[in-house]
C-alpha positions as a Markdown table, in Angstrom:
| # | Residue | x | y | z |
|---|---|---|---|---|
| 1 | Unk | 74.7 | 79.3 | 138.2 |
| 2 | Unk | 77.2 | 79.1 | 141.1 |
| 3 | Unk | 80.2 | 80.9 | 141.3 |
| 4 | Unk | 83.4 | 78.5 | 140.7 |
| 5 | Unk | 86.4 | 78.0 | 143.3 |
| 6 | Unk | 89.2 | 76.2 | 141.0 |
| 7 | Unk | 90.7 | 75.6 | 144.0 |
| 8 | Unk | 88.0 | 73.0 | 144.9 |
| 9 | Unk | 87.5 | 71.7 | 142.1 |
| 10 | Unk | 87.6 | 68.3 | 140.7 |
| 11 | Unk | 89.6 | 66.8 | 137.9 |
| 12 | Unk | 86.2 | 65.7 | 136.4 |
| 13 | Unk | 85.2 | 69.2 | 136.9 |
| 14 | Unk | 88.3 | 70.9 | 135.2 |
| 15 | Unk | 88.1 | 68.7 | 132.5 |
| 16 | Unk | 84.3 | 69.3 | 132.2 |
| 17 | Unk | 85.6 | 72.8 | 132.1 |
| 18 | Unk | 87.9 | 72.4 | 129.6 |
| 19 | Unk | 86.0 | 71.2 | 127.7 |
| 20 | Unk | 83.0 | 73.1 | 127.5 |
| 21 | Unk | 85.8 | 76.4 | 126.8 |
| 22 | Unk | 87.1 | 74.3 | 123.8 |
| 23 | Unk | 83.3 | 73.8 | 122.4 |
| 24 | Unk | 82.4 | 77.2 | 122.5 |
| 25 | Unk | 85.3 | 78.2 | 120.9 |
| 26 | Unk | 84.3 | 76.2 | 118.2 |
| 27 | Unk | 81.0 | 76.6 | 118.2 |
| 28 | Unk | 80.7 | 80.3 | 118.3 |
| 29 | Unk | 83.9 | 81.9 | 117.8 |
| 30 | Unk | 83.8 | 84.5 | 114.8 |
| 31 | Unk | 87.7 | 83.9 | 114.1 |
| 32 | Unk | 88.7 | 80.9 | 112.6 |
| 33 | Unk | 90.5 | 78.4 | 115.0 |
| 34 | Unk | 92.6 | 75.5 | 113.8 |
| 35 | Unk | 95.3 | 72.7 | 114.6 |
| 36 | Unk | 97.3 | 70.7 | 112.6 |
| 37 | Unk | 99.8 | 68.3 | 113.2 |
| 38 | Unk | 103.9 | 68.1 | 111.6 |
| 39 | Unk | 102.2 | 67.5 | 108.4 |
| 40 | Unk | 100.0 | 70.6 | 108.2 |
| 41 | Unk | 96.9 | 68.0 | 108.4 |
| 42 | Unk | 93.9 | 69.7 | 110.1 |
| 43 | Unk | 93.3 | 68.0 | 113.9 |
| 44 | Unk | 90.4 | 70.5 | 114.8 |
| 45 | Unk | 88.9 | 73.4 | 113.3 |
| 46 | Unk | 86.3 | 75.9 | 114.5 |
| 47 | Unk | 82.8 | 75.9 | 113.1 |
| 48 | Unk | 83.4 | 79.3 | 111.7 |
| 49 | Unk | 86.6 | 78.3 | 110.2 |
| 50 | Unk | 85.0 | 75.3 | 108.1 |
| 51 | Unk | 81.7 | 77.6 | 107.2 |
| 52 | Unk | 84.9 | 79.8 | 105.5 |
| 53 | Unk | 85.6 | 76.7 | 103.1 |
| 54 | Unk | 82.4 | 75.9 | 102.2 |
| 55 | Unk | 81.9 | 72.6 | 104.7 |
| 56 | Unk | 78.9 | 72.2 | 106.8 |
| 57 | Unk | 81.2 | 70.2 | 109.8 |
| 58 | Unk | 84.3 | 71.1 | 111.1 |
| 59 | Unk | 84.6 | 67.0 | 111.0 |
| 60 | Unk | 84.8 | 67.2 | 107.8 |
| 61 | Unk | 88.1 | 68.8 | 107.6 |
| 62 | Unk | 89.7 | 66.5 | 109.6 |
| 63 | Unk | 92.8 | 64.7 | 108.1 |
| 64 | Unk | 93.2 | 66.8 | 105.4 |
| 65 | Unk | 95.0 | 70.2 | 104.5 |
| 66 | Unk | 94.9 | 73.7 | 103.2 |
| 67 | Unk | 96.2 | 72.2 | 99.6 |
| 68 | Unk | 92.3 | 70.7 | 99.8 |
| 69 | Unk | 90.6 | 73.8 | 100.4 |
| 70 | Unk | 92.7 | 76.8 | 98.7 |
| 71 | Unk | 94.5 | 78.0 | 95.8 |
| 72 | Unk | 98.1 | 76.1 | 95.9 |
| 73 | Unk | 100.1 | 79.4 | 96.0 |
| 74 | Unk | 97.6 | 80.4 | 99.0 |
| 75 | Unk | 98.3 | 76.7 | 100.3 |
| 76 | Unk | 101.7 | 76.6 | 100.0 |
| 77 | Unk | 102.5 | 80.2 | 101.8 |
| 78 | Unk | 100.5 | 78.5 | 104.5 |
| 79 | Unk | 102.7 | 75.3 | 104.7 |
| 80 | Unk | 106.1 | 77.7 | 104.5 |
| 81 | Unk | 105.3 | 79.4 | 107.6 |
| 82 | Unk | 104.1 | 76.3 | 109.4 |
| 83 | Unk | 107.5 | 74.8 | 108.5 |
| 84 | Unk | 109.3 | 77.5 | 109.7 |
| 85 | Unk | 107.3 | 77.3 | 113.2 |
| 86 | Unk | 107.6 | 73.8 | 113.5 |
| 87 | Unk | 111.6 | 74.2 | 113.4 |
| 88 | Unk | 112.2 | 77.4 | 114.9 |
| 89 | Unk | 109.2 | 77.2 | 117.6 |
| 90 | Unk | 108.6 | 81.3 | 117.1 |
| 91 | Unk | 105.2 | 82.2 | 116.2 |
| 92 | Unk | 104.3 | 84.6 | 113.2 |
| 93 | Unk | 102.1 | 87.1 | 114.4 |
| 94 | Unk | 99.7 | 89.3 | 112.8 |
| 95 | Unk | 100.6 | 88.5 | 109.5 |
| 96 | Unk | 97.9 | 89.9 | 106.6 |
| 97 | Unk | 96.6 | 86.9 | 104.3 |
| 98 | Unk | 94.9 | 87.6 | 101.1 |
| 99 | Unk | 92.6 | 84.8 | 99.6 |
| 100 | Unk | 91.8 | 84.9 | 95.9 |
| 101 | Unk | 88.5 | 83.2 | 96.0 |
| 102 | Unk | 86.5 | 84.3 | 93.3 |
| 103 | Unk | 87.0 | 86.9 | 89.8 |
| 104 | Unk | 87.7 | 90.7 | 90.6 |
| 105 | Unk | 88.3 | 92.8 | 93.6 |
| 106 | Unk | 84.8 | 91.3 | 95.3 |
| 107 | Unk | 86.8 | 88.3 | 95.5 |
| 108 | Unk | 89.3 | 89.4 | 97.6 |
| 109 | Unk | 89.1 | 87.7 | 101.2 |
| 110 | Unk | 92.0 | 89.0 | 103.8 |
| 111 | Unk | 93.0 | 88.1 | 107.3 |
| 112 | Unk | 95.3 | 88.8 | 110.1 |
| 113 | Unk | 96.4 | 85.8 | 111.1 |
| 114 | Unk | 98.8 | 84.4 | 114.0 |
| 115 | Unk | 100.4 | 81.0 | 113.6 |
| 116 | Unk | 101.7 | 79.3 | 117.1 |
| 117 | Unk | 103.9 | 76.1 | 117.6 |
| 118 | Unk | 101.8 | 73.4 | 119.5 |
| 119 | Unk | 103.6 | 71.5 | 121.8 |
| 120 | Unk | 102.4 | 68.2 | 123.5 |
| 121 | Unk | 102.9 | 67.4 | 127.4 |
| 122 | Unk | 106.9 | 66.7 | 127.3 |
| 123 | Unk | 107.0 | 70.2 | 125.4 |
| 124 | Unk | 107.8 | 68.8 | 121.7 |
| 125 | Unk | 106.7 | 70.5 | 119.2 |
| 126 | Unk | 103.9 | 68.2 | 117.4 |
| 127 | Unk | 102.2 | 70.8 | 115.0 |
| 128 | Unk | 100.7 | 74.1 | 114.9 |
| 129 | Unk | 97.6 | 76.1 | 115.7 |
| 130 | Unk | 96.5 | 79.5 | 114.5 |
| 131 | Unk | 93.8 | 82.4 | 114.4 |
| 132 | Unk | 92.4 | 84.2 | 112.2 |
| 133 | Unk | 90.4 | 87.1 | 111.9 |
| 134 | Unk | 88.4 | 88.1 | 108.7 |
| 135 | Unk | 89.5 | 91.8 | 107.8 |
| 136 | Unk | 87.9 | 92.1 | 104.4 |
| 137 | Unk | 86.0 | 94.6 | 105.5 |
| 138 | Unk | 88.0 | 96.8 | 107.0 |
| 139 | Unk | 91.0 | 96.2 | 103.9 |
| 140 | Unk | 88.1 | 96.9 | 101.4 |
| 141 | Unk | 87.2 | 100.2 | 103.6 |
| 142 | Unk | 91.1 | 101.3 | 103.5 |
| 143 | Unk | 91.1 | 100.2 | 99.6 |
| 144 | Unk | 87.6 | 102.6 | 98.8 |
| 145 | Unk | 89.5 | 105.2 | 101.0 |
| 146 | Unk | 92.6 | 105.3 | 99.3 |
| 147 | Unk | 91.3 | 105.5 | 96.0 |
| 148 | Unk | 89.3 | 108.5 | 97.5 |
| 149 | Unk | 92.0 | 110.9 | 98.5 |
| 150 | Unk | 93.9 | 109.8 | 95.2 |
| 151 | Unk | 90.6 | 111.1 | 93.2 |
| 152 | Unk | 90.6 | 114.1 | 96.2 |
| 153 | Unk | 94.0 | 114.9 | 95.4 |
| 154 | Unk | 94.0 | 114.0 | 91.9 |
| 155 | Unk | 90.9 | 116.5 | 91.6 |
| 156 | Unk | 92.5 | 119.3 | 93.9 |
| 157 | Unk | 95.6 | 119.5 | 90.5 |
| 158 | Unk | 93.0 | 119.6 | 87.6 |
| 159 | Unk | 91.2 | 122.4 | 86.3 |
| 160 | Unk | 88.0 | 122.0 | 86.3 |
| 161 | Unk | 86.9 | 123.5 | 82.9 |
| 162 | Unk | 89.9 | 122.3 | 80.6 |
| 163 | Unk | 91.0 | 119.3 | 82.4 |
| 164 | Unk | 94.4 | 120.2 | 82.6 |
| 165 | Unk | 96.7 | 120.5 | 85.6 |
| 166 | Unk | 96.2 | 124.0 | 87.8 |
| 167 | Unk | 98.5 | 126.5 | 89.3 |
| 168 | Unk | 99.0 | 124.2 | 91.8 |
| 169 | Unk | 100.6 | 121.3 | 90.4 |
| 170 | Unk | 102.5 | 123.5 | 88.2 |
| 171 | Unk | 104.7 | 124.8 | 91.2 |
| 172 | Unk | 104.7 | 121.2 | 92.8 |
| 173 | Unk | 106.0 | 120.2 | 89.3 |
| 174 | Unk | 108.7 | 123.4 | 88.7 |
| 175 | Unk | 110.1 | 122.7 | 92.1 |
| 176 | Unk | 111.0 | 118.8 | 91.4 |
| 177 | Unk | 112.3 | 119.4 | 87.7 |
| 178 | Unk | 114.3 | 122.4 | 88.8 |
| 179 | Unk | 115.6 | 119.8 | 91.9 |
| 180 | Unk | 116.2 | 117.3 | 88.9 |
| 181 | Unk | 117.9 | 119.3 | 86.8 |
| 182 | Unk | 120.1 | 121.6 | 89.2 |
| 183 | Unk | 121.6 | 117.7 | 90.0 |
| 184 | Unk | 122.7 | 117.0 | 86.5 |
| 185 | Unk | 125.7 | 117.1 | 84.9 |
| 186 | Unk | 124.9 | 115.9 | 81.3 |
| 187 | Unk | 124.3 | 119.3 | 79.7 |
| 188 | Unk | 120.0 | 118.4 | 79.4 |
| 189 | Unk | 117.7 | 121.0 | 80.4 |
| 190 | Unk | 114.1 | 122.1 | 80.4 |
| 191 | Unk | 111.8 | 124.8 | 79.1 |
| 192 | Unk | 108.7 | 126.0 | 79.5 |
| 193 | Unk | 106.6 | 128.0 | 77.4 |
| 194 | Unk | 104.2 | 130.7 | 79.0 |
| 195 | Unk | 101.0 | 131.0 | 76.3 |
| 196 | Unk | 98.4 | 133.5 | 76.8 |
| 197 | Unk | 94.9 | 133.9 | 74.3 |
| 198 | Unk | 95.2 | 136.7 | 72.2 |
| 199 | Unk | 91.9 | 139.6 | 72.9 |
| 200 | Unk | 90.3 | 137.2 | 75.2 |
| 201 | Unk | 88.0 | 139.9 | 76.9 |
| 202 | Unk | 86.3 | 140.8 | 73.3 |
| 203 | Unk | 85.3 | 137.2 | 72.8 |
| 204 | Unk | 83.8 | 136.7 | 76.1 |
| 205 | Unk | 82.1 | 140.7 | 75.6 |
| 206 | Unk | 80.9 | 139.3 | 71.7 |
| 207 | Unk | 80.1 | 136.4 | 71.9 |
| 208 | Unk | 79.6 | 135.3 | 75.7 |
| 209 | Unk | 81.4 | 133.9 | 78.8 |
| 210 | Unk | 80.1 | 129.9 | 77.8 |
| 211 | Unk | 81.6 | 130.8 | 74.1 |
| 212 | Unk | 84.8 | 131.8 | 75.7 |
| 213 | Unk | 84.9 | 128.7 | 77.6 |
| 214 | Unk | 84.6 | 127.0 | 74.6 |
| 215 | Unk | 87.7 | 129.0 | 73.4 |
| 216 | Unk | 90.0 | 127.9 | 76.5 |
| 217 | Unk | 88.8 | 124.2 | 75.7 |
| 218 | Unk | 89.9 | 124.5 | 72.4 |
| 219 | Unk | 93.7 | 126.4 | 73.2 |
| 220 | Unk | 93.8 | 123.1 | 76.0 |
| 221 | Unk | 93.0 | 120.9 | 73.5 |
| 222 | Unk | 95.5 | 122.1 | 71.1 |
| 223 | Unk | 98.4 | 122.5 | 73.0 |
| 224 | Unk | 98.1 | 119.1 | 74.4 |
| 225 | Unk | 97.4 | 117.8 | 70.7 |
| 226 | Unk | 100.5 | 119.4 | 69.6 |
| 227 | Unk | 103.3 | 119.0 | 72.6 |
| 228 | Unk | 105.2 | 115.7 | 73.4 |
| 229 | Unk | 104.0 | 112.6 | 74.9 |
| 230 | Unk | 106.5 | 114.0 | 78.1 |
| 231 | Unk | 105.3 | 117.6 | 78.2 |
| 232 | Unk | 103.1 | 118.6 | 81.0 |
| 233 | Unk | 100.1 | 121.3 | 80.5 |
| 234 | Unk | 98.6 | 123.8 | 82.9 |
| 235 | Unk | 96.2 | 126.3 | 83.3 |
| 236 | Unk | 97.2 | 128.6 | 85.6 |
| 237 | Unk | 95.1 | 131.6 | 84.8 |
| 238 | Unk | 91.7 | 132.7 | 83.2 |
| 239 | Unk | 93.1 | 132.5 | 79.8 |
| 240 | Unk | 97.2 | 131.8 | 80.7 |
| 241 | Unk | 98.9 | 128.4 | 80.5 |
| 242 | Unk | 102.0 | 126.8 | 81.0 |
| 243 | Unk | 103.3 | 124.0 | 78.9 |
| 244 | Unk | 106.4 | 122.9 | 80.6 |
| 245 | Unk | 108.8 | 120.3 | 78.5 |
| 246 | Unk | 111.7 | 118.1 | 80.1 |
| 247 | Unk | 114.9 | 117.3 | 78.3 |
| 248 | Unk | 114.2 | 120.0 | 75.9 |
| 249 | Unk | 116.7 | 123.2 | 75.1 |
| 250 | Unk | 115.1 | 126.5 | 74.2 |
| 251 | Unk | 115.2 | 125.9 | 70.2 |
| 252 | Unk | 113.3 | 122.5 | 70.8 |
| 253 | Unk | 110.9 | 124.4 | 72.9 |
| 254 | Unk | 110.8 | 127.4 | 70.5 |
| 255 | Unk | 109.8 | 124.2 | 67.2 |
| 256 | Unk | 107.1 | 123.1 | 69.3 |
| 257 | Unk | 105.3 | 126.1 | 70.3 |
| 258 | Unk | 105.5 | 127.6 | 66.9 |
| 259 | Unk | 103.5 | 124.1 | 65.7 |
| 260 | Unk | 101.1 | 125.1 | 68.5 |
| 261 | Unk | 100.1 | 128.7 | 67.9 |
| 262 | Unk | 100.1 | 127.5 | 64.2 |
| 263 | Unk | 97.4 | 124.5 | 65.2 |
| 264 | Unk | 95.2 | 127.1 | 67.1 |
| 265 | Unk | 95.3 | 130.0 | 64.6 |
| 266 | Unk | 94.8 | 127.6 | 62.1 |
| 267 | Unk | 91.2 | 126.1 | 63.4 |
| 268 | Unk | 88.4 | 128.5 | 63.5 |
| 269 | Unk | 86.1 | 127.8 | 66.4 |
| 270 | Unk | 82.1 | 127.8 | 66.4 |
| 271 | Unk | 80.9 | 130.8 | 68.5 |
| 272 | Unk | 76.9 | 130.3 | 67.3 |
| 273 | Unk | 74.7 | 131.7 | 64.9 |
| 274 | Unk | 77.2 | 130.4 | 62.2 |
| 275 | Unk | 79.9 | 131.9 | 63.2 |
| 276 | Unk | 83.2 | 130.7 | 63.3 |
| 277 | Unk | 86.3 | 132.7 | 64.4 |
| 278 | Unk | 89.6 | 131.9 | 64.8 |
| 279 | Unk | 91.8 | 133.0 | 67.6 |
| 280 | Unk | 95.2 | 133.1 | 68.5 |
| 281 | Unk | 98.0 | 132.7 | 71.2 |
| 282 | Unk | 100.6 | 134.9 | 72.3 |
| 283 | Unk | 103.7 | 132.7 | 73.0 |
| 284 | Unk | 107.0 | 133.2 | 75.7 |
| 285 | Unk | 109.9 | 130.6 | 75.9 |
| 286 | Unk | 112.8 | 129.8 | 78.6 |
| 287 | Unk | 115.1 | 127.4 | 79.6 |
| 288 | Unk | 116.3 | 126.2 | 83.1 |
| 289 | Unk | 120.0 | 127.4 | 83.6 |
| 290 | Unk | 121.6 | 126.1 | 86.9 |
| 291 | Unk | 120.8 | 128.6 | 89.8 |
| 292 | Unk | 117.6 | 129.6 | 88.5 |
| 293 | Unk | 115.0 | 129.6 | 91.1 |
| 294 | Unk | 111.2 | 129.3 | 90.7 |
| 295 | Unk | 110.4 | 133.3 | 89.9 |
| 296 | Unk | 113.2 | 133.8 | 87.7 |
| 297 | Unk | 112.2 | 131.4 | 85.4 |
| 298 | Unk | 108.3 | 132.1 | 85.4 |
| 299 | Unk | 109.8 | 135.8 | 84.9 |
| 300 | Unk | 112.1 | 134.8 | 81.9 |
| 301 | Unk | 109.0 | 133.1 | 80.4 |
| 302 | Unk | 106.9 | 136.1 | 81.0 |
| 303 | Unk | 109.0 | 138.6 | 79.8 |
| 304 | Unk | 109.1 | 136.8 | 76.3 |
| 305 | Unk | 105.6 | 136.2 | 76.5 |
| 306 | Unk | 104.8 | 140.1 | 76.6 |
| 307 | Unk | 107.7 | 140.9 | 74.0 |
| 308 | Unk | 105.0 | 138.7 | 71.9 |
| 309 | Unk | 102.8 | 140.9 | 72.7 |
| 310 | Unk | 104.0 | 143.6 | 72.1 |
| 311 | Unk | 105.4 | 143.1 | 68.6 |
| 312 | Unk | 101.4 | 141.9 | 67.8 |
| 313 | Unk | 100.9 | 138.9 | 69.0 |
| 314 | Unk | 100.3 | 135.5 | 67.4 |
| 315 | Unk | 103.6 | 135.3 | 68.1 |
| 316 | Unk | 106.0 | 133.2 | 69.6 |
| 317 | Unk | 109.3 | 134.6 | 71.7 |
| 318 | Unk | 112.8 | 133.1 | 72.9 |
């Protein structure tokens, strides 16, 4: 093919021009290409954009409008902007569009789309003409990502073997509520309770390390059977947890870990062979007091937690 001067060329020729542009574009253009008129009725429409709709012929969406093709909410959000072209003559640009067209996430379509004023030779304004690119890819990539590092950080808080929140979260936790409550003024504090399982080496020395496990499971279970809907549990430790309770003074606190050394010293576990044993929790309790820092609560909790101890155990100290 020769090389083209525009200089020399012919009307004829710049209209041939033109026009073979303008029939690519709508022949083989991957982004939807459209023009309507003041009424947001379709004047021309890429191939790719009426292969979208389900029409074999971009002739066949001629006169008509998005009300005949989409949902009326999709439609309508369509027609707003348009409107807002037609009398403001700024374009909307790169504007995410999310089509509904079939049930669940799978039928999700999005687009970035741009939305220009059209203007005939005198330089009114007669309608509007847009792109659009299909992005559902890419927004279904983000979507599977996102859920990914949710689950990633989600995973990276829970203990693997009881399912309960980790050491981790525990200080990410302690430093918010102690930010919380160091801001009040209403006289409402929290506690938490330190809890640690009573002779834990001899179980795992008797009766085995998966036995053991069994007997961490079952202290998890209990405490999270037995606390409020609004308490938090940890594990921290091999056999130490945390269960840390908002809006709750130190003789709330105290009630409900009582109910939960009771629940665990109270239900023997099977350890095999038909044997059942039952174990039991040593038990430490504080409350947040304005100026308390991260240590000297853990430390407050801890000291009552080995005064349990010390006075044998099963035991539960404020």
């Amino acid at each position: 093919m020769e090389s083209i001067d525009p200089e020399k060329m012919t009307p004829e020729e710049i209209m041939h021009i033109d026009s073979l542009v303008l029939n690519t574009i709508r022949e083989f253009s991957s982004d939807t290409v459209y023009f309507k008129d003041l009424e947001s009725r379709f004047l021309w429409n890429s191939k790719e954009h009426a292969l979208q709709v389900g029409v074999s012929s971009p002739d066949e969406m001629f006169g008509k409008t998005d009300f005949d093709f989409f949902p009326e909410s999709f439609a309508q959000a369509a027609r707003n902007a348009e409107l807002k072209i037609i009398s403001t003559g700024k374009p909307i640009l790169n504007q995410t569009e999310e089509w509904k067209k079939g049930d669940g996430e799978d039928g999700l379509m999005y687009f970035l789309a741009s939305k220009y004023p059209l203007y005939n030779e005198d330089g009114q304004i007669i309608g509007t003409w847009g792109i659009s690119k299909n992005i559902t890819a890419q927004k279904r990539m983000e979507k599977e990502l996102e859920r990914s590092n949710q689950k990633m950080q989600r995973l990276a808080r829970i203990d693997e073997l009881t399912g309960l929140y980790n050491r981790i979260y525990f200080y990410e936790l302690m430093e918010q509520m102690i930010g919380i409550y160091g801001r009040r003024d209403d006289g409402n504090t929290f506690s938490i309770v330190a809890i640690d399982v009573d002779d834990m080496k001899p179980i795992n020395d008797q009766y085995g390390q998966p036995k053991g496990d069994d007997v961490l499971r079952h202290v998890a279970s209990s405490i999270r059977m037995y606390s409020r809907k609004t308490d938090t549990v940890f594990r921290i430790g091999g056999d130490e947890f945390v269960l840390m309770l908002p809006d709750c003074d130190k003789m709330q606190a105290l009630g409900i870990a009582k109910t939960i050394m009771k629940a665990v010293s109270d239900t023997p576990i099977d350890v095999g062979e038909g044997k059942n044993v039952n174990v039991t929790i040593s038990m430490g309790v504080a409350s947040y007091e304005k100026g308390n820092d991260i240590s000297e609560l853990i430390s407050m909790a801890d000291r009552k937690l080995y005064k349990s101890k010390r006075n044998g155990k099963n035991q539960a100290s404020f």
